[in-house]
Kinemage of the C-alpha trace (Angstrom):
@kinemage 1
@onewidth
@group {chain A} dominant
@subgroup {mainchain}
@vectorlist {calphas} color= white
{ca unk a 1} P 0.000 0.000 0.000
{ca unk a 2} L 1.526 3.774 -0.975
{ca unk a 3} L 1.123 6.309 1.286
{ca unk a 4} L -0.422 9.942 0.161
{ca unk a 5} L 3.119 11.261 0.777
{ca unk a 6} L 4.917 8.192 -0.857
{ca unk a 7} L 2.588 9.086 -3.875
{ca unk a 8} L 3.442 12.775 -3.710
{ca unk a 9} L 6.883 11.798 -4.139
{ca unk a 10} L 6.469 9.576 -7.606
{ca unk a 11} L 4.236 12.437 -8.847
{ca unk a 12} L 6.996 14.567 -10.386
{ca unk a 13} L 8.563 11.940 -11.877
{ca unk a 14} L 5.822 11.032 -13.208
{ca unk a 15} L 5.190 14.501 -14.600
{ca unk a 16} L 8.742 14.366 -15.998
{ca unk a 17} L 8.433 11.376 -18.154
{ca unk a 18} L 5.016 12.440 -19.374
{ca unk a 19} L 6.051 16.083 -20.113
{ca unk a 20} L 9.607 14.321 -22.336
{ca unk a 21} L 7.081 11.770 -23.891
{ca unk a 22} L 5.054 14.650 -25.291
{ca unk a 23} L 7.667 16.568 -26.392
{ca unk a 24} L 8.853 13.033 -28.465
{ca unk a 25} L 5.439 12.899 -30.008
{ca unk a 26} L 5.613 16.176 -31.428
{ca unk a 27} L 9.072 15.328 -32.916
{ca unk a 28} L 8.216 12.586 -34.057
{ca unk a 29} L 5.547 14.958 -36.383
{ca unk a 30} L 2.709 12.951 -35.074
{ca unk a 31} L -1.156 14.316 -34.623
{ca unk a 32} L -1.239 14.159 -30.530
{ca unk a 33} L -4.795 14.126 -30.082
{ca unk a 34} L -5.207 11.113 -32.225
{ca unk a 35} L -2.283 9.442 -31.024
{ca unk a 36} L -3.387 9.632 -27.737
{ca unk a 37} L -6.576 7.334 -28.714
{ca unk a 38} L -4.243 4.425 -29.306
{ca unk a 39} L -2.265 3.602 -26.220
{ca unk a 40} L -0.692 0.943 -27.983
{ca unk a 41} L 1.001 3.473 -30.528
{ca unk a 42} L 2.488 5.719 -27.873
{ca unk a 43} L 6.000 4.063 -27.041
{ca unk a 44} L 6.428 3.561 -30.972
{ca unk a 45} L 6.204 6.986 -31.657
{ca unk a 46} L 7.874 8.274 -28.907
{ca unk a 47} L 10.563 6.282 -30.116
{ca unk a 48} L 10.407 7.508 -33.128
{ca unk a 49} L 10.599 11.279 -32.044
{ca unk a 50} L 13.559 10.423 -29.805
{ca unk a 51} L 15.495 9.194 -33.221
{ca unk a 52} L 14.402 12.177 -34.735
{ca unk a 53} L 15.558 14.728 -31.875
{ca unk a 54} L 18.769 13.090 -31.057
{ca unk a 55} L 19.849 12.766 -34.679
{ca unk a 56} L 18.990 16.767 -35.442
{ca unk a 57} L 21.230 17.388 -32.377
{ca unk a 58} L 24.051 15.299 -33.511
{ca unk a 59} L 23.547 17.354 -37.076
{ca unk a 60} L 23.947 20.442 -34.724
{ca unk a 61} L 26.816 19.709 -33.009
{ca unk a 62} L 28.811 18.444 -35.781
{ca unk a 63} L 27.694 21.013 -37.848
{ca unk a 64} L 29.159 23.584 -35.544
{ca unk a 65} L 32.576 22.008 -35.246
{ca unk a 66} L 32.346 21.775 -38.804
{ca unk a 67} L 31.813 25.660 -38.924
{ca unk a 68} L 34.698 26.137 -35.800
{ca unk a 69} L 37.150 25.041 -38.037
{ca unk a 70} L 35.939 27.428 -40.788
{ca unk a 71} L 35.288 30.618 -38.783
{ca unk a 72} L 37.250 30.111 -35.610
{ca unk a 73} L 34.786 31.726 -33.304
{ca unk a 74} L 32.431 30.416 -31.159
{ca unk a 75} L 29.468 32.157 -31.713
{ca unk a 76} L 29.081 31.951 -35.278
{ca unk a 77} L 30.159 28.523 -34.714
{ca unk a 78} L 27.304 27.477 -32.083
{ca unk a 79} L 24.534 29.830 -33.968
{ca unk a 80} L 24.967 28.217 -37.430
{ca unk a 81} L 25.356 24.792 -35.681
{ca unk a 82} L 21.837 25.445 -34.147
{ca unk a 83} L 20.216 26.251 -37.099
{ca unk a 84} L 21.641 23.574 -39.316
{ca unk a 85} L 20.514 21.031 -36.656
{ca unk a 86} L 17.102 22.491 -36.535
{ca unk a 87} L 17.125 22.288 -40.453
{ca unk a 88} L 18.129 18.482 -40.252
{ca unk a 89} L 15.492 17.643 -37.613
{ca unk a 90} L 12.448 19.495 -39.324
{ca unk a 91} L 13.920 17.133 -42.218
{ca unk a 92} L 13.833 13.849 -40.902
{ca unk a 93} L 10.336 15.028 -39.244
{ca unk a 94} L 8.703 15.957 -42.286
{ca unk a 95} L 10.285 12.610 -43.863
{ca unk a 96} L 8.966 10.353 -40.883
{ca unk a 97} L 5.129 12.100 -40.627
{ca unk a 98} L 4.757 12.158 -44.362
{ca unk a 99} L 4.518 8.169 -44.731
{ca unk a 100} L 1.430 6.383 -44.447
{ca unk a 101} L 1.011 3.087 -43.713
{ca unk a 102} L -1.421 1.144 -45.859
{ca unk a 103} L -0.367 -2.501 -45.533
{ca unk a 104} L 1.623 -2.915 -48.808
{ca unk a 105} L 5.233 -3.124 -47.958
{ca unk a 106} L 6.188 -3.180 -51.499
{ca unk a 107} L 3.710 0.156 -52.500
{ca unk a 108} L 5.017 1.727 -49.035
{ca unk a 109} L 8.844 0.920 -49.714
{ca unk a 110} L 8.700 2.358 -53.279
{ca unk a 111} L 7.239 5.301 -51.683
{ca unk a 112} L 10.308 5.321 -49.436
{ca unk a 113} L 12.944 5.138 -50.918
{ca unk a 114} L 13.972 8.478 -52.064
{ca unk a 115} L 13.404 9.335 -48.233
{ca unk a 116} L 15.659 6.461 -47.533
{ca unk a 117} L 18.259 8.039 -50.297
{ca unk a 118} L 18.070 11.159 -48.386
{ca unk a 119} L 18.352 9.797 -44.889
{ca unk a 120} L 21.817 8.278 -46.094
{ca unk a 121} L 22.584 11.417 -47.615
{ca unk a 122} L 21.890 13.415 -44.565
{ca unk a 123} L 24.000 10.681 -42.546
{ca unk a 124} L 26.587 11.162 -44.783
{ca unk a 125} L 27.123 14.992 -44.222
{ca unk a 126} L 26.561 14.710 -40.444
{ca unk a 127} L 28.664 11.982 -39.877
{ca unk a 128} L 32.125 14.121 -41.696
{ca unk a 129} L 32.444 16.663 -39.453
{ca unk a 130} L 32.131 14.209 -35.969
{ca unk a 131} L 34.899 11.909 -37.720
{ca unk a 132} L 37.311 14.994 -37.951
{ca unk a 133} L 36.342 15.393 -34.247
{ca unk a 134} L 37.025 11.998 -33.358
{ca unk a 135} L 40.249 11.727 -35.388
{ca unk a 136} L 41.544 15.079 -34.195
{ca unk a 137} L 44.733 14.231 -32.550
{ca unk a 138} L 45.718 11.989 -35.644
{ca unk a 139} L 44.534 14.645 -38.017
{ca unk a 140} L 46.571 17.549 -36.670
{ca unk a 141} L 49.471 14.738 -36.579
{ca unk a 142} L 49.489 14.864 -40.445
{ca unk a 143} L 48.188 18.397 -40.975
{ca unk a 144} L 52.048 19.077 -39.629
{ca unk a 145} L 53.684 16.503 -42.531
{ca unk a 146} L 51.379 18.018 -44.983
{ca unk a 147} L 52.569 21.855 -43.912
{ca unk a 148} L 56.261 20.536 -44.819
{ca unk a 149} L 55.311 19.057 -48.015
{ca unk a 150} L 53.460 21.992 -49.029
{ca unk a 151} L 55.782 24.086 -47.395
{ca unk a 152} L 58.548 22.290 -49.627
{ca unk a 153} L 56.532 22.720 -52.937
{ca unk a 154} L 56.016 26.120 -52.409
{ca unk a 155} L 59.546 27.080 -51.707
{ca unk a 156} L 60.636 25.431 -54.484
{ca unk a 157} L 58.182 27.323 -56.770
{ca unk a 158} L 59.036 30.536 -55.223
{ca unk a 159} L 62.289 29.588 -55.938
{ca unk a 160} L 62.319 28.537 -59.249
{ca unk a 161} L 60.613 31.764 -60.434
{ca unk a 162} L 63.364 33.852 -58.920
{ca unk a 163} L 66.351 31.220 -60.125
{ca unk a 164} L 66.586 32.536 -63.298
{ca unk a 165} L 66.870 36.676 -62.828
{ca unk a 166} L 69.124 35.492 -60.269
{ca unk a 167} L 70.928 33.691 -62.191
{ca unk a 168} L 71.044 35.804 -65.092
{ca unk a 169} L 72.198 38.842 -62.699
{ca unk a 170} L 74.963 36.463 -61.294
{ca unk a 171} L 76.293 35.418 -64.613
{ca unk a 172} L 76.661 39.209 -65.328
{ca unk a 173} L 78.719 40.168 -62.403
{ca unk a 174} L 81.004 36.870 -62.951
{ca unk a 175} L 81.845 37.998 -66.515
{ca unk a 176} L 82.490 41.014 -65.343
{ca unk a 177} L 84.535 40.152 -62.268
{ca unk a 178} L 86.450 37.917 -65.138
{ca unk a 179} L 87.415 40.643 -67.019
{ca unk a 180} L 88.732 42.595 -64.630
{ca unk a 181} L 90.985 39.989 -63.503
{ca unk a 182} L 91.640 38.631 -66.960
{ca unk a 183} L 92.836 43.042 -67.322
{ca unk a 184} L 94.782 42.594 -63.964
{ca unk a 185} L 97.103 39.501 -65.265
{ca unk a 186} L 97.833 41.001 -68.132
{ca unk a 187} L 98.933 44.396 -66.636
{ca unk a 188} L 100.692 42.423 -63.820
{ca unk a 189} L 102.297 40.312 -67.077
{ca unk a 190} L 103.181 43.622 -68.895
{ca unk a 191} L 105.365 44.590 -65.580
{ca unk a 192} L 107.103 41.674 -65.249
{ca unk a 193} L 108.138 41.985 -68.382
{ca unk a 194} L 109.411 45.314 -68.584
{ca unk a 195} L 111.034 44.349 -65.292
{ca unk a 196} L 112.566 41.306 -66.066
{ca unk a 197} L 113.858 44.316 -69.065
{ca unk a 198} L 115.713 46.311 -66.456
{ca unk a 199} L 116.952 43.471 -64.098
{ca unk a 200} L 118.612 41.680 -67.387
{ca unk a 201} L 116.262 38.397 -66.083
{ca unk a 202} L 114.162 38.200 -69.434
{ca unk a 203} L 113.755 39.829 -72.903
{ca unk a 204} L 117.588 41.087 -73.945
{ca unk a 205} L 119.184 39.321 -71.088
{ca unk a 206} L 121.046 42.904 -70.854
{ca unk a 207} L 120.933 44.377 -67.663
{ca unk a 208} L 120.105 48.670 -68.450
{ca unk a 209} L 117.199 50.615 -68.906
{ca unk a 210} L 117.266 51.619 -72.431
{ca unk a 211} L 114.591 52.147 -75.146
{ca unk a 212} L 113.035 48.367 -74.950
{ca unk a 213} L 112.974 48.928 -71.033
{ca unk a 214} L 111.043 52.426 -71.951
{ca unk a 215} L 108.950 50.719 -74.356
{ca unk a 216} L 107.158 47.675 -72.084
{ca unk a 217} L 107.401 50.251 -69.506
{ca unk a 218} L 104.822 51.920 -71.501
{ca unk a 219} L 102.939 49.191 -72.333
{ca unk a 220} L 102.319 48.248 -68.481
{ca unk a 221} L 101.164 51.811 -67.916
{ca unk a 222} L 98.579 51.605 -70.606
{ca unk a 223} L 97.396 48.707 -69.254
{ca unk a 224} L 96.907 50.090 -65.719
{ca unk a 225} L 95.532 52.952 -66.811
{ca unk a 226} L 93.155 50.890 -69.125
{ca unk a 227} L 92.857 48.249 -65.484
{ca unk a 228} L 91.633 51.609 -63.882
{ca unk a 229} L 89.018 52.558 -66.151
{ca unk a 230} L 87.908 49.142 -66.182
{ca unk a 231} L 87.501 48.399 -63.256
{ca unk a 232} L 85.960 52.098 -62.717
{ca unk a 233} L 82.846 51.267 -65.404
{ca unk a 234} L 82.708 47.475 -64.255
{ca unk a 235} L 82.702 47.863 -60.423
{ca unk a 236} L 80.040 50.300 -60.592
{ca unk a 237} L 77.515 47.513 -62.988
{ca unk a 238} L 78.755 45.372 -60.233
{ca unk a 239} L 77.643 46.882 -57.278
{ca unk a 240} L 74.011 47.914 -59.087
{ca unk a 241} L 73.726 44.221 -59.837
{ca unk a 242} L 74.514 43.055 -56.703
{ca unk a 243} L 72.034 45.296 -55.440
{ca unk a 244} L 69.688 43.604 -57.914
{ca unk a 245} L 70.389 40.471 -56.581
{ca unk a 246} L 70.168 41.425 -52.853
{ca unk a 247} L 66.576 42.931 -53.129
{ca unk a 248} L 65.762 39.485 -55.055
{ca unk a 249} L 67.061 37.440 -52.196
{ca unk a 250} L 64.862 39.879 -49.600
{ca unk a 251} L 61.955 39.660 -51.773
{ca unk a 252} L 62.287 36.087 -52.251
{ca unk a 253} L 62.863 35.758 -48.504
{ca unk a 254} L 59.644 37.685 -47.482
{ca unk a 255} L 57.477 35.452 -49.917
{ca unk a 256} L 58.928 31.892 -48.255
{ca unk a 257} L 57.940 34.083 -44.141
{ca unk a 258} L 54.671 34.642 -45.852
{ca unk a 259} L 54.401 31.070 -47.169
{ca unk a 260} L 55.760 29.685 -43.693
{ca unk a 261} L 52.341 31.467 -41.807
{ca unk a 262} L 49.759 30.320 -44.212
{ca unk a 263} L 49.319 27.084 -42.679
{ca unk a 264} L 46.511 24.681 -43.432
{ca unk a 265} L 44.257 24.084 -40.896
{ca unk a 266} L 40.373 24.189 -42.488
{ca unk a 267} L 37.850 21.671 -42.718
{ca unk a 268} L 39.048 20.737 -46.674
{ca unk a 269} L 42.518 20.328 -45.309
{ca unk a 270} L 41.120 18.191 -42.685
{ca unk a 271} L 38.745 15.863 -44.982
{ca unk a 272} L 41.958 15.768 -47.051
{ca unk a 273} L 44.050 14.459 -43.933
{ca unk a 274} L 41.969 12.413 -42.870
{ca unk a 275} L 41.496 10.999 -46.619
{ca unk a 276} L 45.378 9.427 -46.363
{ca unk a 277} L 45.064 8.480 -42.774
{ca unk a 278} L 42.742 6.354 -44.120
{ca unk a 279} L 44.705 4.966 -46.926
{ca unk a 280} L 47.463 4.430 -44.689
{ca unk a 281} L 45.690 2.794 -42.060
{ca unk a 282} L 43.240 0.080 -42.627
{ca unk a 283} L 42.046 0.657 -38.755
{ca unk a 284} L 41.249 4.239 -39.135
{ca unk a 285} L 39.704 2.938 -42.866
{ca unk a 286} L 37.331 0.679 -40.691
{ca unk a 287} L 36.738 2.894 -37.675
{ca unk a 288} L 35.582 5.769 -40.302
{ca unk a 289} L 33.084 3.461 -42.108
{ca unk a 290} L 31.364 1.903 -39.069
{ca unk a 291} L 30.632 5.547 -37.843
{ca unk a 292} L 29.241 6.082 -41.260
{ca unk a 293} L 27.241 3.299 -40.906
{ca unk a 294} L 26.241 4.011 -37.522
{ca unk a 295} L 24.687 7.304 -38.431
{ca unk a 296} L 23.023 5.932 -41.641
{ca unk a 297} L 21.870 3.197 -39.093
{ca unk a 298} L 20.815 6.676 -36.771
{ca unk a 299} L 18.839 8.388 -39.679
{ca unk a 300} L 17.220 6.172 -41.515
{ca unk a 301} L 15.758 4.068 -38.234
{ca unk a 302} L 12.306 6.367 -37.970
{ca unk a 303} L 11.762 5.712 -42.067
{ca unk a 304} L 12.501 1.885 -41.312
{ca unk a 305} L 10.785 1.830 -37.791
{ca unk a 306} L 7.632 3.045 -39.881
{ca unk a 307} L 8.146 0.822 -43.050
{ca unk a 308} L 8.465 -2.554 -41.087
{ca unk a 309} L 5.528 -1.889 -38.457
{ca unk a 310} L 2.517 -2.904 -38.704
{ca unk a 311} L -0.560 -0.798 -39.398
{ca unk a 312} L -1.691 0.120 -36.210
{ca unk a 313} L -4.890 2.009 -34.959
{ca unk a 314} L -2.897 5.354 -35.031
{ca unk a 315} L -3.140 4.853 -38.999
{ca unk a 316} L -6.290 3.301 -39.281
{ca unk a 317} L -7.536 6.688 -37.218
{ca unk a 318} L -5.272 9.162 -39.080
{ca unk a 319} L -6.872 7.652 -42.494
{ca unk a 320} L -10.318 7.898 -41.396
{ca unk a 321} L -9.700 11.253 -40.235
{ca unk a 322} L -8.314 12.247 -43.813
{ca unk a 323} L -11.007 10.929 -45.327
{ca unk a 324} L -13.764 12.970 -43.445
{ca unk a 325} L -11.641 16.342 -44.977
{ca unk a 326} L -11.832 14.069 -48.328
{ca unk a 327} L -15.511 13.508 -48.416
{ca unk a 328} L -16.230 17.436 -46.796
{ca unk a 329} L -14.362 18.741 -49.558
{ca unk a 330} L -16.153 16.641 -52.389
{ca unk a 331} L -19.639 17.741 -50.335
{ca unk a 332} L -18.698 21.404 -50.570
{ca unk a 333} L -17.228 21.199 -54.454
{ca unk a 334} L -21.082 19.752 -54.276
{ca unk a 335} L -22.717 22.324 -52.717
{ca unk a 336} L -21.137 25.397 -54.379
{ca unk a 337} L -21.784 23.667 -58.007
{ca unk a 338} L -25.610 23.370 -57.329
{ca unk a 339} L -25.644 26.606 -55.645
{ca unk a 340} L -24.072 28.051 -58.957
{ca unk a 341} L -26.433 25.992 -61.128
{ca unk a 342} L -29.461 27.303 -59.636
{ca unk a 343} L -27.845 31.098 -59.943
{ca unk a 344} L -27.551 30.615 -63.858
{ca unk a 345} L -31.678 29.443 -63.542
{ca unk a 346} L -32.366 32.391 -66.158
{ca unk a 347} L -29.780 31.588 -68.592
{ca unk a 348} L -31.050 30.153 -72.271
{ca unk a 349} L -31.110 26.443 -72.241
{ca unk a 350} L -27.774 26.612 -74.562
{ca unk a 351} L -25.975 28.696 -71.740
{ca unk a 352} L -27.313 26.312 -68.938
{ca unk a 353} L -26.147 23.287 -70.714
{ca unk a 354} L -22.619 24.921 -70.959
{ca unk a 355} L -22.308 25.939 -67.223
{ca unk a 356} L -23.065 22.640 -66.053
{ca unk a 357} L -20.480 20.847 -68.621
{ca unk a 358} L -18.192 23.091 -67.496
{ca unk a 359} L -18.984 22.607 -63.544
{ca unk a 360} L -19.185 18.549 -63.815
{ca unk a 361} L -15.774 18.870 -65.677
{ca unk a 362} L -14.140 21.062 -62.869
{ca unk a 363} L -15.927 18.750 -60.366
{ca unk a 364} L -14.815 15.551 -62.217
{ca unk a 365} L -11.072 16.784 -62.146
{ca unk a 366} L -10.747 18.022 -58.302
C-alpha cells in the first residue's frame, strides 16, 4: 500500500516522463490528439521522435565544429550549428510524418525510398564533421607533414621563379669580375716583363734601362691605366647588380615568411588528412566506415521503424480522419456547383447546358 506522501513523491517523476514523452510525439511529427486514442502506438512513436531529436542534435553539433574550423569563433560557430541542426530535424520530421502506412510493404517501400536516399545522404554529411572530431589528434598529426610538403613545394616554386633573374644577374657580375681579372694579369704580365727588361732576367738578357725597357714600360702603364678605367665602369655595374640580386634574395625571402604562416588548418585540409590516414591505415579505414554506418543506421531508423511496423490504430484513425476532410471537400465542391447551377436558372437552355459541362468537368477533375 503507498502512502499519500509516498505518492506525492512519484508524482513529479511522473510529470517528468510524461512532459519528455510529449515533447517526443511532437518530434516525431505525429497528430497528438489522435495518437493519444491508441495507447498501444504511444511508445512507438515516442521512439520515433527520440530518433528524430537526437539525430537533429548530432547534425547540430557536428555542424558547428564543422563551422569552428571554418570561422574560428564560437558564436558563429554554435549559432549556425543550431540552425543547421534544426534544419536536419524538421527534415527527418517531415520525412517520418509524411509516410502512411497502408499494408503494402512493397507500395510503401517504393514510396520510401527516395526518403531512404536522403536519410543516407543526410548521414553522410553529419557523420564528416564528428569523424574529424574523433580523429583530431591523428589529423593535426598529419596536418604538420602536410605543412612541410606543401611548405617544400612552395619554396621550391618561389624559388624557381626567382632562379633565373638570379641567375642571369649572377652570370653578369662573374663575366664582369672575369674581365677585370683577366685586365689585372695582363697588366701584372706587362710589368714583369718590362722588369725582367731592367733586371737583365728576361727579354735582352742585358741588364740597363734603355729604349726596350722604356717601351714595355709603356705598355704596363697603358694597361693600368686601361685596369683603372675598367675596373671604374665594371665595379660600378657590379655593385648595381649586386644590389639587384640582394633585393631578389629579400623579396624572395619575405614570400617563403609569408608562405611559412599560411598554414593549413580548415575543414578541406582536414577531410583531405583524414582521406590518407585512411589509406594508410586500414584501422582508421574501418573505424571511419562503421561511424558512417552508424549514423546511416541513426537516420534512416524512424523511415525503417515506420516501413516494417505494422498498421496500427494510429493509422487506421489518421486515415479515417483524412477521409472525413476528403468527403467534406467533395460535399462542398457539391454544394457550391448546385448553388451556382441554380444562380444561372435564367440563362437560355444553350448557356445552362454549358455551365453545367463546365462545372461537372471542374468537379470531375478536383
Amino acid at each position: 500500500m503507498v502512502s499519500k506522501a509516498q505518492y506525492s513523491n512519484y508524482r513529479p517523476a511522473s510529470s517528468i516522463m510524461q512532459q519528455v514523452t510529449f515533447f517526443f510525439w511532437l518530434c516525431s511529427g505525429a497528430d497528438v490528439a489522435t495518437l493519444k486514442k491508441c495507447p498501444t502506438e504511444k511508445s512507438k512513436y515516442a521512439g520515433i521522435g527520440a530518433t528524430v531529436f537526437f539525430t537533429g542534435l548530432f547534425a547540430a553539433l557536428a555542424g558547428g565544429y564543422a563551422l569552428y574550423t571554418v570561422f574560428d569563433n564560437s558564436w558563429i560557430a554554435v549559432a549556425c550549428g543550431t540552425l543547421w541542426g534544426l534544419l536536419i530535424f524538421n527534415l527527418d520530421r517531415f520525412i517520418v510524418s509524411s509516410m502512411r502506412k497502408e499494408g503494402k510493404f512493397s507500395r510503401e517501400f517504393l514510396m520510401a525510398t527516395p526518403r531512404i536516399l536522403l536519410a543516407i545522404l543526410i548521414s553522410v554529411v553529419i557523420a564528416k564533421p564528428l569523424e574529424l572530431k574523433i580523429f583530431e589528434k591523428e589529423i593535426n598529426s598529419e596536418l604538420i607533414i602536410m605543412d612541410q610538403q606543401q611548405l617544400a613545394r612552395q619554396e621550391n616554386e618561389v624559388k624557381a621563379r626567382f632562379m633565373a633573374t638570379q641567375d642571369s644577374l649572377k652570370s653578369e657580375i662573374t663575366a664582369l669580375k672575369q674581365e677585370i681579372q683577366t685586365k689585372t694579369l695582363q697588366r701584372d704580365d706587362l710589368f714583369r716583363i718590362s722588369r725582367e727588361e731592367a733586371d737583365g732576367t728576361g727579354g735582352s738578357k742585358r741588364k740597363n734601362l734603355g729604349p726596350i725597357y722604356k717601351i714595355k714600360e709603356a705598355n704596363a702603364f697603358a694597361a693600368e691605366k686601361e685596369l683603372i678605367q675598367l675596373k671604374l665602369t665594371h665595379e660600378n655595374q657590379i655593385t648595381l647588380l649586386e644590389k639587384r640580386v640582394h633585393k631578389s634574395d629579400s623579396v624572395l625571402t619575405s614570400e617563403i615568411a609569408a608562405i611559412e604562416n599560411a598554414k593549413v588548418n580548415g575543414p578541406a585540409a582536414r577531410i583531405e588528412a583524414m582521406s590518407r590516414l585512411t589509406q594508410q591505415n586500414t584501422a582508421m579505414w574501418w573505424a571511419e566506415w562503421f561511424i558512417i554506418l552508424l549514423f546511416i543506421a541513426l537516420e534512416t531508423a524512424p523511415v525503417f521503424v515506420k516501413l516494417i511496423s505494422s498498421k496500427g490504430p494510429y493509422d487506421n484513425l489518421l486515415k479515417i480522419e483524412e477521409h472525413r476532410f476528403a468527403m467534406v471537400e467533395i460535399e462542398e465542391l457539391a454544394k457550391i456547383n448546385a448553388e451556382t447551377k441554380g444562380r444561372n436558372s435564367g440563362l437560355s437552355p444553350m448557356e445552362r447546358e454549358y455551365v453545367k459541362e463546365r462545372l461537372d468537368a471542374a468537379l470531375k477533375s478536383s
